[in-house]
C-alpha positions in Angstrom: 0.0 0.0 0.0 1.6 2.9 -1.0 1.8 5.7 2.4 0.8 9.5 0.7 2.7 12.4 2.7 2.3 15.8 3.4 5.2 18.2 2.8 5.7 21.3 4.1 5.4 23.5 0.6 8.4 25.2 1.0 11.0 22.1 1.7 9.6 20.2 -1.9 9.9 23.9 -4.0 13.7 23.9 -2.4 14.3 20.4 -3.6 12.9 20.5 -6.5 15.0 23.2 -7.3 18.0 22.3 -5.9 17.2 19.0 -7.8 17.1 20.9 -10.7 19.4 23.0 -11.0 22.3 21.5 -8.6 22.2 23.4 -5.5 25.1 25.2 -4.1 25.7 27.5 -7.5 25.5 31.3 -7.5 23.9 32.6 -10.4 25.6 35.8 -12.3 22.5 38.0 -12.5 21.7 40.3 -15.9 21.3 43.8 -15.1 17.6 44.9 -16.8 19.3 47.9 -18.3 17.2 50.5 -19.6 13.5 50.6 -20.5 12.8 48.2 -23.1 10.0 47.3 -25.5 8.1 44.9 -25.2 9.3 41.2 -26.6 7.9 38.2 -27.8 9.4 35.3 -28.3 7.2 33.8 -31.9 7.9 31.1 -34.5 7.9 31.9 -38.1 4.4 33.0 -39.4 2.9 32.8 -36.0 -0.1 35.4 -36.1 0.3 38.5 -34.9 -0.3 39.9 -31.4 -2.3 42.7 -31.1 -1.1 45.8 -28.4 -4.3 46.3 -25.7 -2.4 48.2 -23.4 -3.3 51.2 -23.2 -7.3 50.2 -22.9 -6.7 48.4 -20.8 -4.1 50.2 -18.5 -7.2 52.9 -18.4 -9.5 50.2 -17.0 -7.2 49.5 -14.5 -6.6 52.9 -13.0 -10.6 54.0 -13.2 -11.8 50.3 -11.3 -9.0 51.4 -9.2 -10.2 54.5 -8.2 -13.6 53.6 -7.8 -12.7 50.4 -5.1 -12.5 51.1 -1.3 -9.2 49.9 -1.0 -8.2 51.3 2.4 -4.9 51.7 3.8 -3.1 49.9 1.5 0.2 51.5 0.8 2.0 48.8 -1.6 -1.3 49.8 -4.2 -1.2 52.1 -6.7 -2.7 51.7 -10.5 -0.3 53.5 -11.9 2.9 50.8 -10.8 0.6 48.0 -11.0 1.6 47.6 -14.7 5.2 47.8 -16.5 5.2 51.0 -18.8 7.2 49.5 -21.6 9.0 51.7 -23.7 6.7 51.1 -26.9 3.6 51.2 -25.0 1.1 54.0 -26.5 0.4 57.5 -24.3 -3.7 57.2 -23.4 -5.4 59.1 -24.8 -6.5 62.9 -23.3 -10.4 61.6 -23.4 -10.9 57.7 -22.7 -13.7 55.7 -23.2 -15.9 55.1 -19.9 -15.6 51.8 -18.8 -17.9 49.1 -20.3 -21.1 47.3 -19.0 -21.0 44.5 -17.2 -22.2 41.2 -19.1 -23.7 38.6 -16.9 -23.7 36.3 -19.5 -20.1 35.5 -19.6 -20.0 32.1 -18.1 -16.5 32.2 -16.6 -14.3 29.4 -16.1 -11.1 29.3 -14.6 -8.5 26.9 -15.1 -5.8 26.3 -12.1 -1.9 26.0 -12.7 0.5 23.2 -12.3 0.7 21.8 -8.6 -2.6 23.3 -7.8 -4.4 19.9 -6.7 -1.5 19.3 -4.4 -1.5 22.3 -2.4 -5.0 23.5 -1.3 -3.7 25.7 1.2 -2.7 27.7 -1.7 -6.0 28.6 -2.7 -7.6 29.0 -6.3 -6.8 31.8 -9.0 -8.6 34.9 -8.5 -10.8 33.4 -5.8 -11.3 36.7 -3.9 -12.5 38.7 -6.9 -14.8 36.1 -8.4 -16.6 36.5 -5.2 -17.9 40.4 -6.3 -18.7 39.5 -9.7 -20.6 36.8 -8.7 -22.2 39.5 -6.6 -23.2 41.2 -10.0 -24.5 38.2 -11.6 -21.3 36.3 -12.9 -21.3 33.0 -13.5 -18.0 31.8 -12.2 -17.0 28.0 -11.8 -13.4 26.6 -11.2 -12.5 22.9 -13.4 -10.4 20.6 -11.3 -7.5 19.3 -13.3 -4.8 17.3 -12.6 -1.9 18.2 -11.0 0.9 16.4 -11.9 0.0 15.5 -14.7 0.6 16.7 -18.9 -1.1 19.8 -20.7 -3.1 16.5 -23.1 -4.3 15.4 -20.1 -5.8 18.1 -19.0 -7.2 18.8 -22.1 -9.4 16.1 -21.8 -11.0 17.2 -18.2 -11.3 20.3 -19.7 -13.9 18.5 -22.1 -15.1 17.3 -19.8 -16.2 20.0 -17.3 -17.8 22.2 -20.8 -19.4 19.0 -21.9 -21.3 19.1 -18.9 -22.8 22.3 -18.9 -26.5 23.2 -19.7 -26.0 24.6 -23.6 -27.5 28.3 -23.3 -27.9 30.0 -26.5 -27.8 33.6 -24.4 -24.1 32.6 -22.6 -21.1 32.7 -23.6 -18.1 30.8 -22.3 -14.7 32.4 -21.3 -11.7 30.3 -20.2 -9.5 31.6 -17.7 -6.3 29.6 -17.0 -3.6 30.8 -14.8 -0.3 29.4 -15.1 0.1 25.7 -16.6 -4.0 26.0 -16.8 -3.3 28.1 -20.1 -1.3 25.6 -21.7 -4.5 22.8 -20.6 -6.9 25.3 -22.0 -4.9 25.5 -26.0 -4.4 21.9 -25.6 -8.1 21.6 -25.0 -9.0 23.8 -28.1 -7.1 21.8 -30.5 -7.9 18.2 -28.9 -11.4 19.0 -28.9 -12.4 21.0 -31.8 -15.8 20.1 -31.4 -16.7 21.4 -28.0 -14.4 24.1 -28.5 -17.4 25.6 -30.8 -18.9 26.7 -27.4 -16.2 28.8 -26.2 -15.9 32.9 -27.2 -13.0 33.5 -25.4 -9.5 32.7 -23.6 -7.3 34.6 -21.2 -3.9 33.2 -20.1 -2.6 34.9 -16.7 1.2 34.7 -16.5 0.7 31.4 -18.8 3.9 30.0 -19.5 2.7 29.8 -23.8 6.1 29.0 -25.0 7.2 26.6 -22.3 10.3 28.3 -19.6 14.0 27.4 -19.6 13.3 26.0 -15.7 11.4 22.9 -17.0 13.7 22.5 -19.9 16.3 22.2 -16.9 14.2 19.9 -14.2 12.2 17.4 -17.2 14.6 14.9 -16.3 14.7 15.0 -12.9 11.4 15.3 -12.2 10.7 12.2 -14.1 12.8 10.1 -12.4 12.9 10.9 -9.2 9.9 13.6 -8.6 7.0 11.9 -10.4 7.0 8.9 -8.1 6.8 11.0 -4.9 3.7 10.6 -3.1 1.7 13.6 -2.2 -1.6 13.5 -0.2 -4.0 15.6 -2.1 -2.8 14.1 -5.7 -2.6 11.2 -7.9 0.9 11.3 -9.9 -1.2 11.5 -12.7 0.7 10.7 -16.2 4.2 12.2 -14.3 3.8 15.1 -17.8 3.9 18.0 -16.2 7.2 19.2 -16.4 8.2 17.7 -19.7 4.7 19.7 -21.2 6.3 22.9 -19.7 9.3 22.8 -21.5 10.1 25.3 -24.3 11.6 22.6 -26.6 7.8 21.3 -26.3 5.5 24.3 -26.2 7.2 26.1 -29.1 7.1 22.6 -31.1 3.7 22.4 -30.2 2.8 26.0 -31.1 4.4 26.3 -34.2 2.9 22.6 -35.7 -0.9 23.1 -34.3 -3.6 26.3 -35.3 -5.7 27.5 -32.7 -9.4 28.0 -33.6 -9.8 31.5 -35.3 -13.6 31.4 -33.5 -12.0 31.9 -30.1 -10.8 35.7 -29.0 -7.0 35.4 -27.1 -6.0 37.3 -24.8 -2.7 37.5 -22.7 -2.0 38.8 -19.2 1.8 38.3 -18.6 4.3 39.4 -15.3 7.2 40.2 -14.0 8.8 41.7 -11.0 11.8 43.3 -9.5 13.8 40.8 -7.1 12.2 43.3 -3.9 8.8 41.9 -4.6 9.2 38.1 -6.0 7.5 35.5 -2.7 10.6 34.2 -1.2 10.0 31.3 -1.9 10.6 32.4 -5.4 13.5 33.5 -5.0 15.8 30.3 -6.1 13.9 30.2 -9.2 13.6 33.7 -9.9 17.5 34.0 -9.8 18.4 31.0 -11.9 15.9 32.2 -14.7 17.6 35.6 -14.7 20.4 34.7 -15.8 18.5 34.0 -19.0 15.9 37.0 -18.7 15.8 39.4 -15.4 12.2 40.4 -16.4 10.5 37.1 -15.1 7.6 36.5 -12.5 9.9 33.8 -10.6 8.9 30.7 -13.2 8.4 32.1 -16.5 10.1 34.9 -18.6 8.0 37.8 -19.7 8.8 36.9 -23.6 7.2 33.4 -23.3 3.9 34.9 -21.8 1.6 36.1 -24.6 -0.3 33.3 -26.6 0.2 34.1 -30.6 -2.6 36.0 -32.4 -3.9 37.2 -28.6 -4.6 40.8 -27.8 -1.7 41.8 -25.1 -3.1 43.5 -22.2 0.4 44.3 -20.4 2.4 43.4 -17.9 1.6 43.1 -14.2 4.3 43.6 -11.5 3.5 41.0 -9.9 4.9 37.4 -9.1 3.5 34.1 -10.9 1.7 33.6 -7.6 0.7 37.3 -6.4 -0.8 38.0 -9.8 -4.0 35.1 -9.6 -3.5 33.1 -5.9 -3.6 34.4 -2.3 -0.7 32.8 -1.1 1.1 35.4 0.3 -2.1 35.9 2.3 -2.6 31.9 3.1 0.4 31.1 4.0 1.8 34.1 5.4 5.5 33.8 4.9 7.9 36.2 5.3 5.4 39.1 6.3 2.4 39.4 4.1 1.7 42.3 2.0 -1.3 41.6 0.8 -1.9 42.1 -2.8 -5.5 41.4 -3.1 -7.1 44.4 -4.2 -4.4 44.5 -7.1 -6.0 40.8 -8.0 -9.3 42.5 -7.6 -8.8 45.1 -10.2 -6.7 43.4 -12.7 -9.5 40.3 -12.6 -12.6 42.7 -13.3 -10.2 44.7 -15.9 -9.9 41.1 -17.5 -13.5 40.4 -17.3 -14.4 43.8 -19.1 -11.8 44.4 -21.4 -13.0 40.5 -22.9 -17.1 41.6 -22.6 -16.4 44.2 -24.8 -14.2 42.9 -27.2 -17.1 40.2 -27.5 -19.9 42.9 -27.7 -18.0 45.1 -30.3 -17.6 42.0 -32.6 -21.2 40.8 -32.0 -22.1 44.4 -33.1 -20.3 45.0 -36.2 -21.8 45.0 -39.1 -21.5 41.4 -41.4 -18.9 41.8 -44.2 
């Protein structure tokens, strides 16, 4: 009978790392240098990505002041995204913010590792909580794990398979993380079901893979994948091999993503001040390939191809969609909830009207 255990989070992140990476080393750090555009990292004759910065930078700063968010020092809309160098001045007169549109049917899609730490909580879980106040339909899909982005795909089926066929809704996938790489996955694997959905929005996604995995794939598998945890299966032992770049840019570059759906891309990064501490390993090892990270993936392998880019937050990988900070309380905490609260209803609205201006334009 095999015995499950339950680690403390931080001891398996430090040896998975170290396991990784060879513990002991001292990485030689990049300095950012000056401002920089913003970069992508594409295949050849990947579509292009489309710049929604400045909307939705204006989104941001008007939910912002309209929230009570109280003495809360570390907030202000104006830091809470990067101001690239190539990023567009707004505009003297902005647009008022959008309606609401209850009839998004949101679903939100968990990251890698998820399952196995509960105590972590669930992306965006504080703000879905006010939108459901205004009508939202908001559910979270369980997926696995440990296990690969195919596998995942096919719960992802799953969970839209299941759900009453409204003519009036419209479905919009939210994965944070690895959840964004189940989500494509489940587009492709699936064309038919895919029909339902209208929209995706990957949150720090890691699209293109990140140099970490391509480092730990090996290790993981052989050691890692067979290591009993209490709250999850090992699953199909994929899930660092599917984060890899070698794979996600393979993957990209030989499958199309459905031209129905609507992409959009929310990536990260943060200065070394603000990355979790239990960050901090990875966050140094991956700049030695790119200082402007989120502590697990680069800001260039962020943005899914053809999506419309809706900045930068800076934030970590965690602070940007999970309360762990908050949960876990570990090394003071800081809270950054009320930036997950705007950034999540910026998300929902910049997507409702991109839907409701295509649904309103006239037919060709």
């Amino acid at each position: 009978m095999e015995t499950s255990y339950r680690y403390p989070v931080w001891i398996v992140i430090v040896i998975i790392s170290c396991g990784a990476f060879t513990c002991g080393c001292t990485p030689q750090l990049l300095s950012s240098g000056e401002q920089t555009p913003a970069q992508l990292l594409v295949y050849p004759g990947s579509p292009p990505v489309h710049d929604g910065r400045v909307r939705f930078r204006q989104m941001v700063c008007d939910l912002a002041g309209r929230l009570s968010l109280g003495a809360n020092p570390h907030f202000d809309c104006t830091q809470l995204l990067w101001r690239m160098s190539d990023e567009k001045e707004s505009p003297s007169s902005p647009p008022s913010l959008p309606r609401h549109d209850p009839h998004l049917h949101l679903l939100i899609v968990p990251g890698a590792f998820a399952e196995c730490f509960p105590e972590f909580g669930m992306p965006f879980e504080d703000a879905a909580k006010s939108l459901r106040q205004r009508g939202y339909r908001i559910d979270f899909i369980s997926v696995s794990g440990r296990s690969g982005a195919d596998h995942n795909a096919a719960q992802i089926a799953a969970a839209v398979e299941q759900l009453h066929d409204d003519p009036a809704e419209r479905i919009v996938l939210i994965g944070h993380s690895k959840g964004a790489l189940d989500i494509l996955h489940f587009l492709v694997n699936y064309p038919h079901t895919a029909r339902r959905i209208s929209a995706v929005v990957s949150v720090a996604g890691p699209v293109n893979g990140s140099p970490i995995a391509d480092h730990f794939a090996g290790t993981y598998r052989s050691v890692f994948s067979r290591m009993p945890f209490m709250y999850c299966q090992p699953g199909d032992r994929d899930i660092v091999n599917s984060l890899t770049r070698s794979y996600c840019m393979t993957w990209l570059a030989s499958h199309r993503l459905p031209e129905h759906v609507k992409y959009f891309s929310l990536g990260g990064f943060a200065g070394r001040e603000d990355i979790h501490p239990m960050m901090l390993f990875t966050y140094d090892l991956l700049s030695t390939v790119e200082p402007k990270n989120d502590g697990y993936v680069a800001f260039s392998d962020q943005v899914i191809p053809g999506a419309t880019l809706l900045g930068y937050a800076n934030l970590d990988h965690w602070d940007i969609a999970l309360p762990v900070r908050e949960r876990l309380n570990f090394g003071g905490v800081n809270s950054r909830s009320a930036e997950r609260e705007v950034l999540f209803e910026a998300i929902v609205l910049t997507v409702a009207e991109s839907l409701n201006s295509a649904s309103n334009s006239p037919a060709l």
